[in-house]
C-alpha atoms as an extended CHARMM CRD file, in Angstrom:
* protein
*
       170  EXT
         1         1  UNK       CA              0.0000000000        0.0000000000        0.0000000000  PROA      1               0.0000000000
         2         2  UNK       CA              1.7770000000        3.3650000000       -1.4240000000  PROA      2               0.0000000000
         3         3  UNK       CA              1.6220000000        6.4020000000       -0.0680000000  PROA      3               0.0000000000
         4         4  UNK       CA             -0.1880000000        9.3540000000       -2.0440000000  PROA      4               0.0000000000
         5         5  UNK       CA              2.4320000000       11.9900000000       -1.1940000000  PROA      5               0.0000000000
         6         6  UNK       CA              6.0860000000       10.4770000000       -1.4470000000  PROA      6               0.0000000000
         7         7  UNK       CA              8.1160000000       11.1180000000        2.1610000000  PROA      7               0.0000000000
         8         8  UNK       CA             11.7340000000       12.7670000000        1.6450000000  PROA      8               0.0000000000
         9         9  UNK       CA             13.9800000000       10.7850000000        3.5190000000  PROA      9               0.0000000000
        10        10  UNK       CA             14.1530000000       12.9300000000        7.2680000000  PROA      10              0.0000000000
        11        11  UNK       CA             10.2390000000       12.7800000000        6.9810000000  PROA      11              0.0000000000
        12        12  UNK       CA             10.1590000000        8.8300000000        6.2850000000  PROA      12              0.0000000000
        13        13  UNK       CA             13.4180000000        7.8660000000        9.0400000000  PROA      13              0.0000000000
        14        14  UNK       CA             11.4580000000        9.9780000000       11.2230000000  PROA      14              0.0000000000
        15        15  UNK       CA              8.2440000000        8.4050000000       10.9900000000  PROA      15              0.0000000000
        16        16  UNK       CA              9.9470000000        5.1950000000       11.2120000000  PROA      16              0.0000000000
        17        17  UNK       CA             11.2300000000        6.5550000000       14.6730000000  PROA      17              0.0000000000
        18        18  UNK       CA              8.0350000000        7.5730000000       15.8030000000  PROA      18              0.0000000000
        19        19  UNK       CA              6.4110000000        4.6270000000       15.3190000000  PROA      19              0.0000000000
        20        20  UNK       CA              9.5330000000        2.7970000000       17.1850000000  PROA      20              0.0000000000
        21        21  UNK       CA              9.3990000000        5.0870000000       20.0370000000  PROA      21              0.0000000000
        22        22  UNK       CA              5.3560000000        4.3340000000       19.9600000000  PROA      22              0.0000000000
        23        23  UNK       CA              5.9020000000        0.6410000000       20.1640000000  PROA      23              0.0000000000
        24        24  UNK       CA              8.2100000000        0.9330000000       23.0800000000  PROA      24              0.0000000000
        25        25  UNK       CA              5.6390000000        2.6810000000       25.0460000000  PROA      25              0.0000000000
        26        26  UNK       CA              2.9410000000       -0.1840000000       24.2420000000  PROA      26              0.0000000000
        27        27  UNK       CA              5.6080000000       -2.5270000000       25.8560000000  PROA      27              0.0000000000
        28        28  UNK       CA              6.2920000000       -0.6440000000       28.7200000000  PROA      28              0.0000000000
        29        29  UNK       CA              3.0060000000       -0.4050000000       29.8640000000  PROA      29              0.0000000000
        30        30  UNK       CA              2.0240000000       -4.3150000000       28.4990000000  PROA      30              0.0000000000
        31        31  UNK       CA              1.0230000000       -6.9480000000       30.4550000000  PROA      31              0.0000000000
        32        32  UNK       CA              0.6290000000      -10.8220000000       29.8170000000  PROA      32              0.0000000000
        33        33  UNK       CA              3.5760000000      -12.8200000000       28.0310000000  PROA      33              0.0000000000
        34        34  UNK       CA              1.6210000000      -13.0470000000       24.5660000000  PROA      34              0.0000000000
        35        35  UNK       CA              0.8980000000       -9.1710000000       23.9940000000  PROA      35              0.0000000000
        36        36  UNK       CA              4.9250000000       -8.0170000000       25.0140000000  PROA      36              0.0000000000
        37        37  UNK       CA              6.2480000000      -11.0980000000       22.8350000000  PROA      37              0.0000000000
        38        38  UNK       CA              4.3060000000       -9.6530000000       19.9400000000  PROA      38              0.0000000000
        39        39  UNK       CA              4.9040000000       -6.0620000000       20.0500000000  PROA      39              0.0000000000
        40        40  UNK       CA              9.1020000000       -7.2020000000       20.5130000000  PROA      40              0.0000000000
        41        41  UNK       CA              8.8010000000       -8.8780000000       17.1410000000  PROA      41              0.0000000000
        42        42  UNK       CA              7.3990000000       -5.9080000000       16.2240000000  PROA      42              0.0000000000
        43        43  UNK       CA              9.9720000000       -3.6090000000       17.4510000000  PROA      43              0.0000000000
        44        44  UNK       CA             12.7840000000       -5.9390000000       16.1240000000  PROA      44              0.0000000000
        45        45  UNK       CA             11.2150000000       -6.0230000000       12.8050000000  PROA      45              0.0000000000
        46        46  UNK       CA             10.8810000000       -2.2740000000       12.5120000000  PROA      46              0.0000000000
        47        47  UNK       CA             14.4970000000       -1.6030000000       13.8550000000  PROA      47              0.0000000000
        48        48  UNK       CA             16.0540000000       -4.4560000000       11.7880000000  PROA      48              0.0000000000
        49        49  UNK       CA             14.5360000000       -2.6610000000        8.5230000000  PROA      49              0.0000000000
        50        50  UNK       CA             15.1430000000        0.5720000000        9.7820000000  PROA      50              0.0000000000
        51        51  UNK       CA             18.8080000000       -0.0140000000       10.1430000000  PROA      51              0.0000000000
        52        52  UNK       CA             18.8400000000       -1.9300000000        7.0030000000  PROA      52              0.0000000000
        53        53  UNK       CA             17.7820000000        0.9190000000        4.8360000000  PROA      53              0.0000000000
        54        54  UNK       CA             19.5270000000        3.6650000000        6.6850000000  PROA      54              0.0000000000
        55        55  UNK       CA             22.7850000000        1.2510000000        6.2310000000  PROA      55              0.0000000000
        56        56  UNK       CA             22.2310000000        0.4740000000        2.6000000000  PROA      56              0.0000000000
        57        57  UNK       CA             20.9260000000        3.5570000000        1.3600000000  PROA      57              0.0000000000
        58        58  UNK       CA             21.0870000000        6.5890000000        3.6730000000  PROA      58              0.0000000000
        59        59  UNK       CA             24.1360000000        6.5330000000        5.3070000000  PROA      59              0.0000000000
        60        60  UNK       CA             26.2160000000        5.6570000000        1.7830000000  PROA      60              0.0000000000
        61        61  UNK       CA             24.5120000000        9.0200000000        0.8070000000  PROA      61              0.0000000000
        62        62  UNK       CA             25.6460000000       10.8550000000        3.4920000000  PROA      62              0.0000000000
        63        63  UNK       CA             29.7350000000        9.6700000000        2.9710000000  PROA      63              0.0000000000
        64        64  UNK       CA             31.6280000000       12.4240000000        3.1120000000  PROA      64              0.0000000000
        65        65  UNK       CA             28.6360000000       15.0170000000        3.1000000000  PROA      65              0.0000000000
        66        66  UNK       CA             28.3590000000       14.3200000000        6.8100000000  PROA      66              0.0000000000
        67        67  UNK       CA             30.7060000000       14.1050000000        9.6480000000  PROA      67              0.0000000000
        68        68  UNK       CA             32.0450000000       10.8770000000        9.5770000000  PROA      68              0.0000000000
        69        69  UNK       CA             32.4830000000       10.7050000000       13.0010000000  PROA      69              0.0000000000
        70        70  UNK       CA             28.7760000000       10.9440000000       13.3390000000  PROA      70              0.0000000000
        71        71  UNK       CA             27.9420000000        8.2690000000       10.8090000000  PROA      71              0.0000000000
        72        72  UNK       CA             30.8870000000        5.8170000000       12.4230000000  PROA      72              0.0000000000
        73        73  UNK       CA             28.7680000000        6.1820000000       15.8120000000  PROA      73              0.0000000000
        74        74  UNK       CA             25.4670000000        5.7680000000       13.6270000000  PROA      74              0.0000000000
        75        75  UNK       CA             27.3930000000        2.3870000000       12.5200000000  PROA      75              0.0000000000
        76        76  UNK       CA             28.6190000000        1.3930000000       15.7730000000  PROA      76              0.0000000000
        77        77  UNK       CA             24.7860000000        2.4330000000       17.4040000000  PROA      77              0.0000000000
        78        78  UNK       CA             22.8350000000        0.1770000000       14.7440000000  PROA      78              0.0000000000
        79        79  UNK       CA             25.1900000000       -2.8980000000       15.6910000000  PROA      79              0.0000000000
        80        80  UNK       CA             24.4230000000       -2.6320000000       19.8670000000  PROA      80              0.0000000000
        81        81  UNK       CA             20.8750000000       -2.4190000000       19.0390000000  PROA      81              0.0000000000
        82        82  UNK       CA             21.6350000000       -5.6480000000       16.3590000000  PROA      82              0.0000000000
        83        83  UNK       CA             22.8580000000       -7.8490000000       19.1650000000  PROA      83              0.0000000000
        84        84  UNK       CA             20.2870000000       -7.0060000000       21.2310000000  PROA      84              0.0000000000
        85        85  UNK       CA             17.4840000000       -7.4940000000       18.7240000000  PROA      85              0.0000000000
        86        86  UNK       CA             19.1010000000      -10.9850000000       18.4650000000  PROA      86              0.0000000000
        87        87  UNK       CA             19.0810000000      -12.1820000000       21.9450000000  PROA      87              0.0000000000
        88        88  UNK       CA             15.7630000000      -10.8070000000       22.2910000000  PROA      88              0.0000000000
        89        89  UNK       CA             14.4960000000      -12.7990000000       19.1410000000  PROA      89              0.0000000000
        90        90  UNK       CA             15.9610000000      -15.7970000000       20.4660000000  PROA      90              0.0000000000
        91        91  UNK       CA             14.2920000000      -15.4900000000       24.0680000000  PROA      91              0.0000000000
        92        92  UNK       CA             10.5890000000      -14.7840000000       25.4590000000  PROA      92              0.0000000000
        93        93  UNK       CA              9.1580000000      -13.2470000000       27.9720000000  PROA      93              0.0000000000
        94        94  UNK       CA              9.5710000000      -15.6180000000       30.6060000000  PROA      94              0.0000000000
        95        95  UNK       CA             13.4450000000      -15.3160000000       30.1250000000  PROA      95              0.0000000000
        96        96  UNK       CA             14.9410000000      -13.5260000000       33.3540000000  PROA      96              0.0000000000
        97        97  UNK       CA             16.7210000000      -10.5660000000       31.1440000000  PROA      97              0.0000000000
        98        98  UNK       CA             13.9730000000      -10.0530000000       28.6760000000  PROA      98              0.0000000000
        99        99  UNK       CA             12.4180000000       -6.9200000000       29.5560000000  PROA      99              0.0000000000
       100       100  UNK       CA             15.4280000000       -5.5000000000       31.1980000000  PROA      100             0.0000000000
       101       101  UNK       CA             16.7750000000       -5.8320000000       27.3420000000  PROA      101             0.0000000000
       102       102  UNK       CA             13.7890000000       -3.9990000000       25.6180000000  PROA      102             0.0000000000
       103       103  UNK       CA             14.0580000000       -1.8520000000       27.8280000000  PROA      103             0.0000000000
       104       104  UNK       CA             17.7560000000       -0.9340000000       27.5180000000  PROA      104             0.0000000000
       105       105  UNK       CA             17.1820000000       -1.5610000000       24.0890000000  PROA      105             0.0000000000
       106       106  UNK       CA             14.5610000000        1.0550000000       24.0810000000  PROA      106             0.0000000000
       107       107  UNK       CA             17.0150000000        3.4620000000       25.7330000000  PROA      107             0.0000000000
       108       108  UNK       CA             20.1540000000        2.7910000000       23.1970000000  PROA      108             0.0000000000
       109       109  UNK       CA             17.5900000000        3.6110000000       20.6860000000  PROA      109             0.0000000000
       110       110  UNK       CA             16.6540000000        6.9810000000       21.8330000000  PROA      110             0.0000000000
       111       111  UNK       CA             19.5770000000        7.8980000000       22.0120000000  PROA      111             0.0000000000
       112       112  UNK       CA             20.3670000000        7.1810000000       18.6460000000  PROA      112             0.0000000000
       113       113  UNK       CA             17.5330000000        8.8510000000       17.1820000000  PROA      113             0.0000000000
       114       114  UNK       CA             18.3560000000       12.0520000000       19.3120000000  PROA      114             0.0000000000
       115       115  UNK       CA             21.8620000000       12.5060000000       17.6160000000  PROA      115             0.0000000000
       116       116  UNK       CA             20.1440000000       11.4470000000       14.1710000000  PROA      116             0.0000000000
       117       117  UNK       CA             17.7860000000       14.5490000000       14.6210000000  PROA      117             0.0000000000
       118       118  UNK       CA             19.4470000000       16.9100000000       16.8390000000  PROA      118             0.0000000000
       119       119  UNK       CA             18.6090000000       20.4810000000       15.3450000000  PROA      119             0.0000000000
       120       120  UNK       CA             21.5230000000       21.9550000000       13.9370000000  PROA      120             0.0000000000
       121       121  UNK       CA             24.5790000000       19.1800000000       14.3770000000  PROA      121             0.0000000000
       122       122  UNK       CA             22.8550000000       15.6350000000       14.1110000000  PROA      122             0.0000000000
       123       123  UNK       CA             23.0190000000       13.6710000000       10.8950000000  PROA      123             0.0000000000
       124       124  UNK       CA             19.8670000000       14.6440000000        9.0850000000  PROA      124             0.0000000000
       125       125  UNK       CA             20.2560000000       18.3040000000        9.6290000000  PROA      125             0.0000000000
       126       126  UNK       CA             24.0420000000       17.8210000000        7.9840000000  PROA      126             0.0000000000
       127       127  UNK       CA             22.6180000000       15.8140000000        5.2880000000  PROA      127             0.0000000000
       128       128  UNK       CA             19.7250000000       19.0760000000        4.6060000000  PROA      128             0.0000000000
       129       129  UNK       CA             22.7880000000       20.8880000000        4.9390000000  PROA      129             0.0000000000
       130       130  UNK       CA             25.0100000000       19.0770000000        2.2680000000  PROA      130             0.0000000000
       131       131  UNK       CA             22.0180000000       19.6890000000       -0.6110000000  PROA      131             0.0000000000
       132       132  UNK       CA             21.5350000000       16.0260000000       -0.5870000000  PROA      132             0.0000000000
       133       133  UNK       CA             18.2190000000       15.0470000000       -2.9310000000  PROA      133             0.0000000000
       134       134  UNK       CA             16.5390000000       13.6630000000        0.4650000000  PROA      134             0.0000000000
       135       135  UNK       CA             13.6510000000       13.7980000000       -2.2600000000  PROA      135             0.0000000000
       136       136  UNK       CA             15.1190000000       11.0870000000       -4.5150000000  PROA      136             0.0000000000
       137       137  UNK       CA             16.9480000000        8.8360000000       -1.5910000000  PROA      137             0.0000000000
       138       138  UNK       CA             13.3110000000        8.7380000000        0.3340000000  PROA      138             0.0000000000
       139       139  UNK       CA             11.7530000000        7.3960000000       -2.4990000000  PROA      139             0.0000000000
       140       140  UNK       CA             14.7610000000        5.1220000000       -3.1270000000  PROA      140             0.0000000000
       141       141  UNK       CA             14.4230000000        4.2420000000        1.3690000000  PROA      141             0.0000000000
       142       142  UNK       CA             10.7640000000        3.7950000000        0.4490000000  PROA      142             0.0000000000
       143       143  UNK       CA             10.9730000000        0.8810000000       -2.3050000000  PROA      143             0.0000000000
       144       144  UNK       CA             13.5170000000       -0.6650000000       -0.7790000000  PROA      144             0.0000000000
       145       145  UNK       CA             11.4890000000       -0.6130000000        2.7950000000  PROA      145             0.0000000000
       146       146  UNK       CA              8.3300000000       -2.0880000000        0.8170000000  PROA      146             0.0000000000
       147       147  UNK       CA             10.5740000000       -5.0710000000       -0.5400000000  PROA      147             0.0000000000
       148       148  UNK       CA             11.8990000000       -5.6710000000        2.8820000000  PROA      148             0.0000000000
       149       149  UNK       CA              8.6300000000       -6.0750000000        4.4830000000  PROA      149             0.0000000000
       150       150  UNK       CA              7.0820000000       -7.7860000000        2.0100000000  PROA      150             0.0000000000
       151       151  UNK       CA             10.0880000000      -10.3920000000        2.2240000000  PROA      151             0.0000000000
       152       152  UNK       CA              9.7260000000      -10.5290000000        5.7670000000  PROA      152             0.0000000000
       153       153  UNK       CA              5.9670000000      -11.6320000000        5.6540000000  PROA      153             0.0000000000
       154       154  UNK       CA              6.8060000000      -14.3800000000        3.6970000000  PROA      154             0.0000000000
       155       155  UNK       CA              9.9170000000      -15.6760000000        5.3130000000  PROA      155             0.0000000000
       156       156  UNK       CA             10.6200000000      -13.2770000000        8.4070000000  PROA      156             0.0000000000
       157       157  UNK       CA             12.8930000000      -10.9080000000       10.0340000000  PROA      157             0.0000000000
       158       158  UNK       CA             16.1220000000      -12.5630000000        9.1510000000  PROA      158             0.0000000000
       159       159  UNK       CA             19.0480000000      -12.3460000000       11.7600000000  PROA      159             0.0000000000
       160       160  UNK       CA             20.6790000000       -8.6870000000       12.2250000000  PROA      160             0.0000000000
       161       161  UNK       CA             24.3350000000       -8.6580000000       10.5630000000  PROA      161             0.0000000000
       162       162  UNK       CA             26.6350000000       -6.4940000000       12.5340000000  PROA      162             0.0000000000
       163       163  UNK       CA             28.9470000000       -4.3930000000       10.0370000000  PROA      163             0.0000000000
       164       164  UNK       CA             31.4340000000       -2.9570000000       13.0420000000  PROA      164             0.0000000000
       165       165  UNK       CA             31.8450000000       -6.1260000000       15.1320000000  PROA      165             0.0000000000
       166       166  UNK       CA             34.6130000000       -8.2260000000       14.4820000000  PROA      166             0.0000000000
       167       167  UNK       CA             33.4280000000      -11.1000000000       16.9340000000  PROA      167             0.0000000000
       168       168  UNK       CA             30.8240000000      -11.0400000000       19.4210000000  PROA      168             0.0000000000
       169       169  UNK       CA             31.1010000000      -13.7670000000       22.3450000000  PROA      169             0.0000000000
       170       170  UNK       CA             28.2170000000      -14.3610000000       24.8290000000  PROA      170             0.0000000000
């Protein structure tokens, strides 16, 4: 189902954070094992896309229009929230650690989001900055997000791949 207006690609990544922040809130306040386990898949699926597009399509766009810095701690951000998305995937909510890990999962997020949209310094205001066509990449985030949950239906949120972990040991 297409949107009638096409989102740039702040307005989409922000609506995707929204609705991530939205879900979180549903948890917190969630009771019986069924209704958190469902809205965690949900909240792993949306992140796991999330970070998939951002990684495939936004942040390339941003190389060396943005501080790299910045986009190195966007990198580094995506893969803490990966492992946790994984262990979280792999457990329930009868697990001892399993809302302790939403929730600091929850928290890792926010911050990320705040230094994606802080006002003048954060990465989407350096990408407005830079002239980027946030037109052309949020259709481009768009398509690819469609495919992704379309896949997803049919075969499910595969396993997050970490790009800046060399080995992670539990």
């Amino acid at each position: 189902m297409a949107d009638a207006k096409p989102q740039d690609a702040i307005t989409l990544l922000k609506a995707d954070h929204r609705k991530v922040e939205d879900l979180f809130e549903q948890f917190e306040k969630a009771s019986g094992d069924g209704r958190k386990r469902k809205l965690a898949e949900e909240i792993c699926m949306e992140l796991t896309i999330h970070t998939i597009i951002e990684e495939e399509i936004f942040y390339p766009a941003c190389m060396g229009k943005v501080e790299e810095k910045d986009l190195n701690e966007a990198y580094v951000e995506h893969d803490g929230a990966k492992v946790l998305i994984t262990e979280i995937e792999a457990g329930g909510p009868d697990d001892d650690f399993y809302d302790a890990k939403v929730k600091v999962l929850s928290e890792q997020i926010e911050h990320h989001v705040e230094e994606e949209e802080k006002r003048s310094e954060g990465i989407f205001a350096q990408a407005k900055k830079a002239g980027l066509d946030m037109d052309a990449i949020g259709a481009e985030l768009a398509t690819r997000k469609q495919a992704l949950i379309a896949n997803y239906k049919s075969s499910g949120t595969p396993k997050p791949e970490t790009t800046t972990f060399t080995e992670v040991t539990v």
